[in-house]
C-alpha positions as YAML, in Angstrom:
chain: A
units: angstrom
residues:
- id: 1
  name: UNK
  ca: [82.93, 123.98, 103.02]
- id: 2
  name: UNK
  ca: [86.19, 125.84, 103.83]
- id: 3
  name: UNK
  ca: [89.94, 126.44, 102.89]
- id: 4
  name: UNK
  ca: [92.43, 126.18, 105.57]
- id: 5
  name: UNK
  ca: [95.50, 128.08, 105.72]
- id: 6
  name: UNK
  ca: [97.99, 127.51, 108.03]
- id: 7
  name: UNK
  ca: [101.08, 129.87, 108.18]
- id: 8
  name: UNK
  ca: [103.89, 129.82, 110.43]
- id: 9
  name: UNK
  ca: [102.89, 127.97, 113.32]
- id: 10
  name: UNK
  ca: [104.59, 126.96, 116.15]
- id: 11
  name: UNK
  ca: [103.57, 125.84, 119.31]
- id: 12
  name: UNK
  ca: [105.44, 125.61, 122.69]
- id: 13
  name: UNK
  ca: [104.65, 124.40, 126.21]
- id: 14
  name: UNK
  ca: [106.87, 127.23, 128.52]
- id: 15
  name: UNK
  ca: [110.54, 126.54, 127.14]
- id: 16
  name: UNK
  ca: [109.24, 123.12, 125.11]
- id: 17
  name: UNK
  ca: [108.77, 124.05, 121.60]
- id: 18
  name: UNK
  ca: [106.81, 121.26, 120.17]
- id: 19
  name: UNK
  ca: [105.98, 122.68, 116.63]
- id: 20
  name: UNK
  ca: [108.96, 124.41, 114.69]
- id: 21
  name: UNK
  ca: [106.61, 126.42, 112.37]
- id: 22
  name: UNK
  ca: [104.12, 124.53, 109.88]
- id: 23
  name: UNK
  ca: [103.21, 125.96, 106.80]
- id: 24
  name: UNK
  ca: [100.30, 124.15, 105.12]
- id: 25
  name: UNK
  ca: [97.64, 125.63, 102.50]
- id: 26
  name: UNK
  ca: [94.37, 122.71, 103.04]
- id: 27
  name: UNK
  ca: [92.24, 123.11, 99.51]
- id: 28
  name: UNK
  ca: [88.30, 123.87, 99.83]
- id: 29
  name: UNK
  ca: [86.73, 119.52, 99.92]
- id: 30
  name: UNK
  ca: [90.35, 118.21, 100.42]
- id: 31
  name: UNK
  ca: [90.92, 115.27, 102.63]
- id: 32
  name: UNK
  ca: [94.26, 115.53, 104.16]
- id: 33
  name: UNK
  ca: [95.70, 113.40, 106.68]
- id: 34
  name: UNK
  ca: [98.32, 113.95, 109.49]
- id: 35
  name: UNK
  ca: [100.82, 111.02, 109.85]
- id: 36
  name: UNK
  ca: [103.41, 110.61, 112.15]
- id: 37
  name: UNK
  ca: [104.91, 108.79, 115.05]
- id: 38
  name: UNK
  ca: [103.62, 109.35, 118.55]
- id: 39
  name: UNK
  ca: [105.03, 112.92, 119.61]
- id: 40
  name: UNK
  ca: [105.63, 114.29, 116.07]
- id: 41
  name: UNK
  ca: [103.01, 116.89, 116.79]
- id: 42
  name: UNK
  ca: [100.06, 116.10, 114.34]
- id: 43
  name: UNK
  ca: [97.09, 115.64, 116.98]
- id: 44
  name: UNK
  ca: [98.78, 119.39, 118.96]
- id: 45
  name: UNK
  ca: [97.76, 121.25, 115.24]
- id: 46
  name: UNK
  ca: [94.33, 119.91, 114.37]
- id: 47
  name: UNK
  ca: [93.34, 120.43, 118.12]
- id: 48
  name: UNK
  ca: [95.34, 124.44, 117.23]
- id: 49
  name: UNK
  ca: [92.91, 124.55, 114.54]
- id: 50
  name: UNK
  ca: [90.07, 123.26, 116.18]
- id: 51
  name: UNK
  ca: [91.10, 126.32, 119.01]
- id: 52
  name: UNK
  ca: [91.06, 123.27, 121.62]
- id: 53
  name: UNK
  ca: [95.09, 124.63, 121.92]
- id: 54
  name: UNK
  ca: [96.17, 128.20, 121.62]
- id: 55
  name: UNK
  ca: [98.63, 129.14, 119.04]
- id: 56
  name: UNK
  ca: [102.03, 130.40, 120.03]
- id: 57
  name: UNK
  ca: [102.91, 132.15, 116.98]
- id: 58
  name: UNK
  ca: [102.01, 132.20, 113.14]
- id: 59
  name: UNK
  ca: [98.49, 132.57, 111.48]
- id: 60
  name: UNK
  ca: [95.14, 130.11, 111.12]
- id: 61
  name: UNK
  ca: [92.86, 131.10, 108.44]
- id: 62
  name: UNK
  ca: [89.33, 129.29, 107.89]
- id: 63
  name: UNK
  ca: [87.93, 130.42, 104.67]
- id: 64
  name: UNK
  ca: [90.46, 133.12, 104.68]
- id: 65
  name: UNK
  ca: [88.75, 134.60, 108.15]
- id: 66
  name: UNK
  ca: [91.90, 134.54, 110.96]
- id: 67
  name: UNK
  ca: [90.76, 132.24, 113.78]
- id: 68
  name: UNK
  ca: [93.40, 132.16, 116.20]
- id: 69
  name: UNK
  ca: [91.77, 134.11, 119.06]
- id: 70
  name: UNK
  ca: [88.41, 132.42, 118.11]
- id: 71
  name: UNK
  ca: [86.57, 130.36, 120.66]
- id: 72
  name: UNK
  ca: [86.13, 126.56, 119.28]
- id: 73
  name: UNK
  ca: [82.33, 127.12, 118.64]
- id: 74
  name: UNK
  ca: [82.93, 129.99, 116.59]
- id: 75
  name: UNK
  ca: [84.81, 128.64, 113.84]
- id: 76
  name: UNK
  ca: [82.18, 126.78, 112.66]
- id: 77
  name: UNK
  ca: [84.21, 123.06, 112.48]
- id: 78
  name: UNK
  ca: [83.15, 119.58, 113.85]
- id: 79
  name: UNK
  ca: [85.61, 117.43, 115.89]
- id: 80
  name: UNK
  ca: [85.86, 113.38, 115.91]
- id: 81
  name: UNK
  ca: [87.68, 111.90, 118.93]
- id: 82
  name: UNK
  ca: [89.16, 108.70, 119.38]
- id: 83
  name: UNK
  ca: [86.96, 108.45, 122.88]
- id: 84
  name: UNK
  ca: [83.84, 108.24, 120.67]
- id: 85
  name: UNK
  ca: [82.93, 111.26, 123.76]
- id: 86
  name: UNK
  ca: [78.79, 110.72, 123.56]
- id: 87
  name: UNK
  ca: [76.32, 111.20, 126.63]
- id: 88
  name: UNK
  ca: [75.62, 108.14, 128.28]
- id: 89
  name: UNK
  ca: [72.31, 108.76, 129.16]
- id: 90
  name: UNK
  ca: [71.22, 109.80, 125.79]
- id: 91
  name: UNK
  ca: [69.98, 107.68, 122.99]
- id: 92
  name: UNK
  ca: [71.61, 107.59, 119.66]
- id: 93
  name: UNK
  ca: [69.29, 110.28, 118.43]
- id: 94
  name: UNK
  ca: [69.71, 112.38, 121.08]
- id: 95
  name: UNK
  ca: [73.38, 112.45, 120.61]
- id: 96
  name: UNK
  ca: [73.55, 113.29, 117.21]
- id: 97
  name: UNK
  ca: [70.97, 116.09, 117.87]
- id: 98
  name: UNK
  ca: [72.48, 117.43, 120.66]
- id: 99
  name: UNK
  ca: [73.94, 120.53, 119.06]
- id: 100
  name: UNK
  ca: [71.11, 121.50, 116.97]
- id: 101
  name: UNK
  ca: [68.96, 121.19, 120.15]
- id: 102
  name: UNK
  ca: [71.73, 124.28, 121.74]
- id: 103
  name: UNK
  ca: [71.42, 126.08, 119.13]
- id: 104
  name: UNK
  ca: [67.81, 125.92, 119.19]
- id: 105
  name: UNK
  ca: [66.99, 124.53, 115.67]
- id: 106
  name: UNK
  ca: [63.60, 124.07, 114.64]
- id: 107
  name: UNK
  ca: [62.60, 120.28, 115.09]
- id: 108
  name: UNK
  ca: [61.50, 119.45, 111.79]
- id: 109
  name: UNK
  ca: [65.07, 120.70, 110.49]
- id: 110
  name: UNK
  ca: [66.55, 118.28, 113.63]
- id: 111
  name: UNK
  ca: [64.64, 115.57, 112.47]
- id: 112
  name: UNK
  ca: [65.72, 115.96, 108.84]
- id: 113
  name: UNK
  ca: [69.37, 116.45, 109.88]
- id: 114
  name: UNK
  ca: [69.70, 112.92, 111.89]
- id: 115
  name: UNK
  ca: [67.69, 111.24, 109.69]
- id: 116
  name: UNK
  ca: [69.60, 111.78, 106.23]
- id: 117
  name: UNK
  ca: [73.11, 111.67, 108.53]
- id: 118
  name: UNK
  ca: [71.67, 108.04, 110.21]
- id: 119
  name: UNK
  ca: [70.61, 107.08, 106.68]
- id: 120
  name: UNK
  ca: [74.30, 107.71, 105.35]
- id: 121
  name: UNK
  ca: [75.64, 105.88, 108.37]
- id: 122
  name: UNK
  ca: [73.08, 102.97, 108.80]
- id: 123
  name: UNK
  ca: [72.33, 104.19, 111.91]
- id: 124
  name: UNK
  ca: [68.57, 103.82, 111.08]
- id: 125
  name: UNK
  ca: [67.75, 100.93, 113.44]
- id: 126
  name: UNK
  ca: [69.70, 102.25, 116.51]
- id: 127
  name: UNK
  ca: [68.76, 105.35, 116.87]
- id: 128
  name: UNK
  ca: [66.48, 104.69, 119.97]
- id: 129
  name: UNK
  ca: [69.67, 102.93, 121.87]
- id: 130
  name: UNK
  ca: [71.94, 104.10, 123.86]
- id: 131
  name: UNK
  ca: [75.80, 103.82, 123.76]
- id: 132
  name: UNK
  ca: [76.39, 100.85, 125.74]
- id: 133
  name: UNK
  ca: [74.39, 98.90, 123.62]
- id: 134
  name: UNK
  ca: [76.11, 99.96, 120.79]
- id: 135
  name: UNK
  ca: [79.34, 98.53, 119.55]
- id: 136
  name: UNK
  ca: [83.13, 99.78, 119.08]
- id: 137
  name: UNK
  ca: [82.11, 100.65, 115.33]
- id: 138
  name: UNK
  ca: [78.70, 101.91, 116.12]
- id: 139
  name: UNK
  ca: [79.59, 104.53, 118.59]
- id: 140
  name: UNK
  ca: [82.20, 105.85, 116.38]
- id: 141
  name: UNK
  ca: [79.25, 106.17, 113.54]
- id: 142
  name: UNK
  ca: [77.30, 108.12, 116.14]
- id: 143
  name: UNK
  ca: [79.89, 110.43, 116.89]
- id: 144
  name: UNK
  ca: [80.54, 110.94, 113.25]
- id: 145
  name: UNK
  ca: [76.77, 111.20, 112.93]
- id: 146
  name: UNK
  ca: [76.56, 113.88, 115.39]
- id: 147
  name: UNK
  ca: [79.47, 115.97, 113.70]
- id: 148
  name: UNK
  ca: [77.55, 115.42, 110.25]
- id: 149
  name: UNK
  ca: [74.25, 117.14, 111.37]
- id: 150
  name: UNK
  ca: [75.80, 120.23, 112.11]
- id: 151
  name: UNK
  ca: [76.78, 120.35, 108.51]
- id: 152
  name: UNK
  ca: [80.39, 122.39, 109.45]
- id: 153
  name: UNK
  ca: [82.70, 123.85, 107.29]
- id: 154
  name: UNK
  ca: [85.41, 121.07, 108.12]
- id: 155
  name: UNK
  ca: [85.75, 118.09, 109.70]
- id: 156
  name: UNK
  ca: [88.52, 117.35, 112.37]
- id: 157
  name: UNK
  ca: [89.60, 113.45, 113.53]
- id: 158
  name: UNK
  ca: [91.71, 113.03, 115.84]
- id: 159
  name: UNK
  ca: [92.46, 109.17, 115.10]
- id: 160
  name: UNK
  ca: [88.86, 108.01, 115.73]
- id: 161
  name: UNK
  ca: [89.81, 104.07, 114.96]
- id: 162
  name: UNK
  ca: [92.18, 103.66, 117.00]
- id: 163
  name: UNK
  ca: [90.35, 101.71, 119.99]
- id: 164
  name: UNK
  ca: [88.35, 99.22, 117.08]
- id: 165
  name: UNK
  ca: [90.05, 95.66, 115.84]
- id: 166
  name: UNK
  ca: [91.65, 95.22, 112.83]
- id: 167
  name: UNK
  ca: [89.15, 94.30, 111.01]
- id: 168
  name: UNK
  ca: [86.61, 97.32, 112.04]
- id: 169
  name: UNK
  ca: [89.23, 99.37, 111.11]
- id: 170
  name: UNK
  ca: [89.36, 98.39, 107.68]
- id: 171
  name: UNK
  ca: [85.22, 98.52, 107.61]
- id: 172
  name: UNK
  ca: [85.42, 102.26, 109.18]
- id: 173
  name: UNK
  ca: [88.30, 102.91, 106.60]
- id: 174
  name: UNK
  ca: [85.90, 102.38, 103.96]
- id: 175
  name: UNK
  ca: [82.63, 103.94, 105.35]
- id: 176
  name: UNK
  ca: [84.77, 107.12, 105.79]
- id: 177
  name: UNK
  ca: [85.82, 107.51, 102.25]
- id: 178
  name: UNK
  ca: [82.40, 106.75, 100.78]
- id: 179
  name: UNK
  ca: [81.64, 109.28, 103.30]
- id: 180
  name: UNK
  ca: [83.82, 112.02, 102.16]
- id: 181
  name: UNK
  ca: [82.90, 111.24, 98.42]
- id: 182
  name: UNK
  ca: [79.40, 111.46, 99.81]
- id: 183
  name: UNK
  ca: [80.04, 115.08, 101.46]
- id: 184
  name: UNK
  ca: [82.28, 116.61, 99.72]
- id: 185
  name: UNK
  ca: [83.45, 118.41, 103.33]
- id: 186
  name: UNK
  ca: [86.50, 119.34, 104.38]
- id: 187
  name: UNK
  ca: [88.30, 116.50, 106.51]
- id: 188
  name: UNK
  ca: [91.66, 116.87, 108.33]
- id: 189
  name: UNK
  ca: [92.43, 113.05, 109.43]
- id: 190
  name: UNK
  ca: [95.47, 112.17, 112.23]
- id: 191
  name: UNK
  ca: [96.41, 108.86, 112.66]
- id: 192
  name: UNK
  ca: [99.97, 107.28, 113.33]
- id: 193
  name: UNK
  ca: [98.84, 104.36, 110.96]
- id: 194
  name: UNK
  ca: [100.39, 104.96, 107.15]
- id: 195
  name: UNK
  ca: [98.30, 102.35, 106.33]
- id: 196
  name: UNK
  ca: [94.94, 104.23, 107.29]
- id: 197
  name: UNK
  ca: [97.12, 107.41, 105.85]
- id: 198
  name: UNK
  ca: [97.17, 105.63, 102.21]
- id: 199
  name: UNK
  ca: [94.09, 104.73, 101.83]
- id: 200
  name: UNK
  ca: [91.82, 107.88, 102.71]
- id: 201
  name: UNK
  ca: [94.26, 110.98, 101.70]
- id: 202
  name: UNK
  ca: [93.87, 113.08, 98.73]
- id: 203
  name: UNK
  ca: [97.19, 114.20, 100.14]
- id: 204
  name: UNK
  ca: [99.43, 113.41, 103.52]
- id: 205
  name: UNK
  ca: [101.52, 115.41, 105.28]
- id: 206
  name: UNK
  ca: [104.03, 113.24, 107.08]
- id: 207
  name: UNK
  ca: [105.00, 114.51, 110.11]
- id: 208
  name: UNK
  ca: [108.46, 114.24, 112.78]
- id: 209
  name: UNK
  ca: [110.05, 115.93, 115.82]
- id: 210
  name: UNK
  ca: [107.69, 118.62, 114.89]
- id: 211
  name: UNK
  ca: [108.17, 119.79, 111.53]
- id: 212
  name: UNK
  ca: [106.54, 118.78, 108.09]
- id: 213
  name: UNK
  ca: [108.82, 116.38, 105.92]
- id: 214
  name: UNK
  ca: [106.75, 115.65, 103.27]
- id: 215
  name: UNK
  ca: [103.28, 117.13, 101.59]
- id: 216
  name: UNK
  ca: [101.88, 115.21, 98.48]
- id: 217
  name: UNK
  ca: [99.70, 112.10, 97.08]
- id: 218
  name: UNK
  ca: [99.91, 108.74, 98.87]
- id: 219
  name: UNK
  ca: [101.62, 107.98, 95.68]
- id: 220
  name: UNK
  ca: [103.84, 110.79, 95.90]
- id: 221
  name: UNK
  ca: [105.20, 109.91, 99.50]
- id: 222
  name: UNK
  ca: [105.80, 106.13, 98.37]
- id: 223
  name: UNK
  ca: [107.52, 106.60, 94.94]
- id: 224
  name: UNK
  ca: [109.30, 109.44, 95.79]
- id: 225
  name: UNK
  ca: [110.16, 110.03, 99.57]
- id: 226
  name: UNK
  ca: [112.09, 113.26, 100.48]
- id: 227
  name: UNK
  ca: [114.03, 111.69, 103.20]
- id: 228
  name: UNK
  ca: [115.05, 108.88, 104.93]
- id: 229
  name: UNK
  ca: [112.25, 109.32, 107.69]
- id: 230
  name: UNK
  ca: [109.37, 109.33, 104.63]
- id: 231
  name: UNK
  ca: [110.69, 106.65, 103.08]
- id: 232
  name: UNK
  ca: [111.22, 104.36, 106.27]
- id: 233
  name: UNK
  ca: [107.76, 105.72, 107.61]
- id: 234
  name: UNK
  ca: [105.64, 104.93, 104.57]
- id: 235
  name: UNK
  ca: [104.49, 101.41, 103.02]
- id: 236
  name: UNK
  ca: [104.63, 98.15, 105.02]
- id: 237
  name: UNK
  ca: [107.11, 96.36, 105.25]
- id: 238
  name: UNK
  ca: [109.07, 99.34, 105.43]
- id: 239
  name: UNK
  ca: [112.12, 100.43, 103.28]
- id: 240
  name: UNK
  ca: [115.24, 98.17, 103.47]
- id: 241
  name: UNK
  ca: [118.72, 100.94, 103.98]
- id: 242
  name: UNK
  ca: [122.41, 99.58, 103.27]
- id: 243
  name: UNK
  ca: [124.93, 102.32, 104.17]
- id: 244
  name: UNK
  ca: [128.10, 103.21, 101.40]
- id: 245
  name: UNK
  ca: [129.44, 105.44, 98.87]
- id: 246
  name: UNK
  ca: [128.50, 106.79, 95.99]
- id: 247
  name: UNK
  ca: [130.89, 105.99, 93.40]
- id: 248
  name: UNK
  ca: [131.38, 106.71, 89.52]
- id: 249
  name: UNK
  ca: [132.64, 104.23, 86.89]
- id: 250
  name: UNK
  ca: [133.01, 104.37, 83.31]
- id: 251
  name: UNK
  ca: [130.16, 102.31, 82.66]
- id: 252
  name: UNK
  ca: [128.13, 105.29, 84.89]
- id: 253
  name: UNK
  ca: [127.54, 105.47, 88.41]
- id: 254
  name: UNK
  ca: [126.86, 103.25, 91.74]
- id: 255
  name: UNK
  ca: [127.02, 102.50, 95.27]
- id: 256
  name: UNK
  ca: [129.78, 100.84, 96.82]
- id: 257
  name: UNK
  ca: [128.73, 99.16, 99.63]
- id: 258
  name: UNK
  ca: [130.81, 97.65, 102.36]
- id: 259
  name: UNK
  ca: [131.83, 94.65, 101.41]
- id: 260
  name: UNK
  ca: [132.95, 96.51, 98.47]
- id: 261
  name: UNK
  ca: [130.08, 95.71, 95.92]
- id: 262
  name: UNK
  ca: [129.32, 98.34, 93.64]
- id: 263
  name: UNK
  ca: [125.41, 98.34, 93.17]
- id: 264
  name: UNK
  ca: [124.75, 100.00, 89.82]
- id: 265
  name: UNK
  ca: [122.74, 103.50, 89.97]
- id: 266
  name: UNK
  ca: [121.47, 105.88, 87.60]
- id: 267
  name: UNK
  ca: [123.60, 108.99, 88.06]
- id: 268
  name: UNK
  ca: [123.37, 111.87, 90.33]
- id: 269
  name: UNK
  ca: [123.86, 115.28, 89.88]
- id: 270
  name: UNK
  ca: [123.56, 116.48, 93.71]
- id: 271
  name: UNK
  ca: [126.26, 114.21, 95.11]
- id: 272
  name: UNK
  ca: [130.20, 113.98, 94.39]
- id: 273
  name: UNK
  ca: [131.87, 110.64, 94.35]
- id: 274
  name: UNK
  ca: [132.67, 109.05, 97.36]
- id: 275
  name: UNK
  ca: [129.90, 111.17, 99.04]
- id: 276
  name: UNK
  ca: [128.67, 108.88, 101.67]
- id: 277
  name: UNK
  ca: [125.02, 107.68, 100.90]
- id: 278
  name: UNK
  ca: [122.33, 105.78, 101.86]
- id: 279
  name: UNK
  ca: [120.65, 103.24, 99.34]
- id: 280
  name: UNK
  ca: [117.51, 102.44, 99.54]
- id: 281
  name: UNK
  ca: [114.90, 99.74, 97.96]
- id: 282
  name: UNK
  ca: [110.86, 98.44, 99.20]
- id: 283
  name: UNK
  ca: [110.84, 94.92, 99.93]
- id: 284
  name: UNK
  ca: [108.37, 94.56, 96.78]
- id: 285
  name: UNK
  ca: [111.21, 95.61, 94.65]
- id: 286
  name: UNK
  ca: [114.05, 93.07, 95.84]
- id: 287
  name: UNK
  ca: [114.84, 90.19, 93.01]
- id: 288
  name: UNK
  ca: [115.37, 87.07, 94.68]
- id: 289
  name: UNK
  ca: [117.94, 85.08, 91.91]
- id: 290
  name: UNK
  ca: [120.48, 82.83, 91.62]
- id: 291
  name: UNK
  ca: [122.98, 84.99, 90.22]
- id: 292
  name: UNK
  ca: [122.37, 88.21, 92.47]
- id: 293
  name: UNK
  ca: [125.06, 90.14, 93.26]
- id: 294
  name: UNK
  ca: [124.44, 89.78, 97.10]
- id: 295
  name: UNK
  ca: [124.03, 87.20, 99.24]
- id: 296
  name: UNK
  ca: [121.65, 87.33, 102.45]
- id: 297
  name: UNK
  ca: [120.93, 85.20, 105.36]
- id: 298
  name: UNK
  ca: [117.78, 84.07, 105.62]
- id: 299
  name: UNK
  ca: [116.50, 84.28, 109.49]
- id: 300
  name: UNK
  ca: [112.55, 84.27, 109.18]
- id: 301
  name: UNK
  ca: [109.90, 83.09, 106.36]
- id: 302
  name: UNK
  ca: [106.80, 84.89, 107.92]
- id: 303
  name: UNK
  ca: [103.79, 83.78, 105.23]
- id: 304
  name: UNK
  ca: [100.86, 86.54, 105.01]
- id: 305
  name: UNK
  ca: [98.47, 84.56, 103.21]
- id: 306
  name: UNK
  ca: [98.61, 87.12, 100.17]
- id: 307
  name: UNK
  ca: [102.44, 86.99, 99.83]
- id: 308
  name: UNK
  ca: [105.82, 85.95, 101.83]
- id: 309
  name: UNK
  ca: [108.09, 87.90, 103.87]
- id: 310
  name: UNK
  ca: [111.26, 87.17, 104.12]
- id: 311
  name: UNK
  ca: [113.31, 88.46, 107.06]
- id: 312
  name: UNK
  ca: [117.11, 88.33, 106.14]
- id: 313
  name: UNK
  ca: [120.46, 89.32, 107.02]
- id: 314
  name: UNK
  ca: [122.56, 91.58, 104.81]
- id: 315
  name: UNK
  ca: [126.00, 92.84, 106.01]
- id: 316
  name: UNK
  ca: [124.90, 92.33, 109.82]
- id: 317
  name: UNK
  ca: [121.83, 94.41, 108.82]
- id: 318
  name: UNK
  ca: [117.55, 93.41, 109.03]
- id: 319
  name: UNK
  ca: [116.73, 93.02, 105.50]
- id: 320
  name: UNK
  ca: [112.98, 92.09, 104.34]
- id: 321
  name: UNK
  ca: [111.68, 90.83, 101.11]
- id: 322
  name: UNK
  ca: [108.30, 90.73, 99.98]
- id: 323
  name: UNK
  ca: [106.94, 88.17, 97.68]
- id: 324
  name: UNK
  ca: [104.29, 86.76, 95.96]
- id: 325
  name: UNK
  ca: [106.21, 83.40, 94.87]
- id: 326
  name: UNK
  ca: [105.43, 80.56, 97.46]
- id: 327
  name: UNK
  ca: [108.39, 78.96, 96.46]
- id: 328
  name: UNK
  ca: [109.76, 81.36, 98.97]
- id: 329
  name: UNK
  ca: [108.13, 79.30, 101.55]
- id: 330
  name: UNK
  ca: [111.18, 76.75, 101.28]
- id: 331
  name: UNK
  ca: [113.95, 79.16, 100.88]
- id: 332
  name: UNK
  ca: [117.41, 77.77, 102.23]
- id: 333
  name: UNK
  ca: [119.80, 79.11, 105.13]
- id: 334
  name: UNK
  ca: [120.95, 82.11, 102.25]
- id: 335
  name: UNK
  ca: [119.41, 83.55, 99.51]
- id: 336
  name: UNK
  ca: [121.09, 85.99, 96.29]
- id: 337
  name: UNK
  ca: [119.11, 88.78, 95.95]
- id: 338
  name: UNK
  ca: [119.37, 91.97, 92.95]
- id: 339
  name: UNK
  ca: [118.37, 95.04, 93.25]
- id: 340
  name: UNK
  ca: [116.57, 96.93, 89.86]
- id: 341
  name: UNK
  ca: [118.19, 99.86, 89.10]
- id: 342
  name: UNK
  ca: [114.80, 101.72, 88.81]
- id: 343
  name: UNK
  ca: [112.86, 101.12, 92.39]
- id: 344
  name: UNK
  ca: [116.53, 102.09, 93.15]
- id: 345
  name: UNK
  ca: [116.34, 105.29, 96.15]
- id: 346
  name: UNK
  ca: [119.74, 107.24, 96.98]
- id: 347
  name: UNK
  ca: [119.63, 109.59, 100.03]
- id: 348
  name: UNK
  ca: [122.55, 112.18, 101.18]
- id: 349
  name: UNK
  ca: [124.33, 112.00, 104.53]
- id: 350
  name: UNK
  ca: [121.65, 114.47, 105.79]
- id: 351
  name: UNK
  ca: [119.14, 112.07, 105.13]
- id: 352
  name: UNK
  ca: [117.61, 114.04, 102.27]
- id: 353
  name: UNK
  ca: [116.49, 112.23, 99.09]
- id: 354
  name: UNK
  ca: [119.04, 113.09, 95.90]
- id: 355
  name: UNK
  ca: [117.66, 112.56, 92.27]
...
């Protein structure tokens, strides 16, 4: 098991900077996961720290040992790809061997390694077979099998789900956690799924453009979002905005919106009235009542079996309610909606969250 410590980094293709200097301290048995949009520069650092990418400037420590001008096989980590990447004319055991075999392990250690790994896997029964006859799922267990034996200090995927179904996805999701509480190994996880993100992380580090915008629990990220890309980014549906002014009363503080509503707020201390903000609220939080203070058009019911979204229009804007009342199923052409003061989000006209 290692720590990784990452200090500084930034990467850049010729005049193409494409990392604007990451700073990231990755705790000995942590599972963190990279999240970010296509482009935001998540899959360029774990292949950095993998040494599959050199680094332009700043510092990668592995067990506080500097790896940068390391070659891949000497820092002692296993890599998952999303391309599964096993020998086609090789049977499952072979695969997940394959390295031990290089490095000229003993066979009965071999043979204990791939069977306790295709024990923890339920790889038992294939292990004869080769990848074609193997499914989606099953070749992704093989390739996570074959990182496994070589018992690393940390384990690198690079969004290994992304080419299985929905429903795989959600098996895998679960195999890989029980996997990690199995292990105890460092994991470093990229995916562009917040979904996949919230389930597995001990902590995420949300990712755009290049730079880190958020580091904390899944919890963390979807209570309290730094900015306006975190909180639109994280939780599905994502975030509703409305655009307006913050504004203080006698009876406190609030937004005024553009219709000139004033949408009650607790009060801020790093914003000065008429500061233009942006309000937030999650589509779990929206009251749908008869005496709201807004009214919305309603443009979509989409049911989800487990609750209702509604897709509305507020002050020209998309606007999305989640629900668990089926009543919402019959909702007419508008709909009042409140907003509780305390799921209540307030970001500057930087984008930057303000408390």
């Amino acid at each position: 098991m290692a720590s990784i410590d990452i200090e500084s980094v930034r990467k850049s293709y010729g005049p193409f900077p494409v990392l604007h200097g990451v700073d990231l301290t990755i705790r000995d048995g942590e599972f963190i996961v990279l999240v970010g949009p296509s482009g935001c520069g998540k899959s360029t650092l774990l292949r950095m720290i993998a040494g599959l990418e050199e680094v332009t400037s700043g510092e990668i420590r592995i067990s506080g040992n500097r790896v940068n001008d390391l070659a891949p096989k000497d820092r002692d980590i296993a890599m998952v790809f999303q391309s599964y990447a096993l020998y086609p004319h090789m049977s499952v055991a072979d695969n997940m061997s394959y390295s031990l075999r290089l490095r000229k392990t003993a066979k009965e250690k071999i043979a204990s390694a791939v069977g306790s790994a295709a024990t923890k896997l339920g790889l038992d029964p294939l292990l004869e077979r080769r990848p074609k006859a193997l499914s989606g799922g099953q070749r992704q267990r093989v390739a996570m099998g074959r990182a496994i034996v070589r018992q690393p200090k940390a384990f690198l995927f690079d969004e290994p789900l992304s080419n299985l179904d929905a429903r795989l996805r959600e098996q895998m999701r679960a195999e890989i956690k029980k996997l990690h509480a199995d292990l105890k190994a460092t994991s470093i996880y990229v995916t562009h799924d917040q979904i996949e993100a919230m389930t597995l992380a001990d902590r995420i580090v949300a990712m755009h453009g290049g730079v880190v915008q958020q580091v904390g629990t899944p919890l963390e990220l979807y209570d309290t979002p730094a900015n306006l890309f975190v909180a639109g980014f994280i939780g599905s549906p994502g975030m509703n905005f409305l655009e307006g002014r913050y504004v203080v009363t006698g009876e406190g503080a609030g937004i005024r919106l553009s219709d000139g509503t004033v949408v009650p707020v607790a009060r801020r201390t790093g914003i000065g009235p008429d500061a233009a903000v942006t309000l937030g609220i999650r589509p779990e939080h929206v009251v749908i009542s008869d005496s709201g203070m807004l009214e919305a058009g309603v443009e979509l019911v989409e049911p989800t079996g487990f609750g209702i979204i509604l897709h509305l229009s507020l002050h020209g804007l998309p606007f999305k309610i989640f629900t668990l009342d089926r009543e919402a199923l019959s909702a007419g052409p508008k709909v009042r909606v409140d907003f509780p003061q305390k799921h209540l989000h307030v970001f500057d006209e930087k984008g930057n969250r303000v408390d």
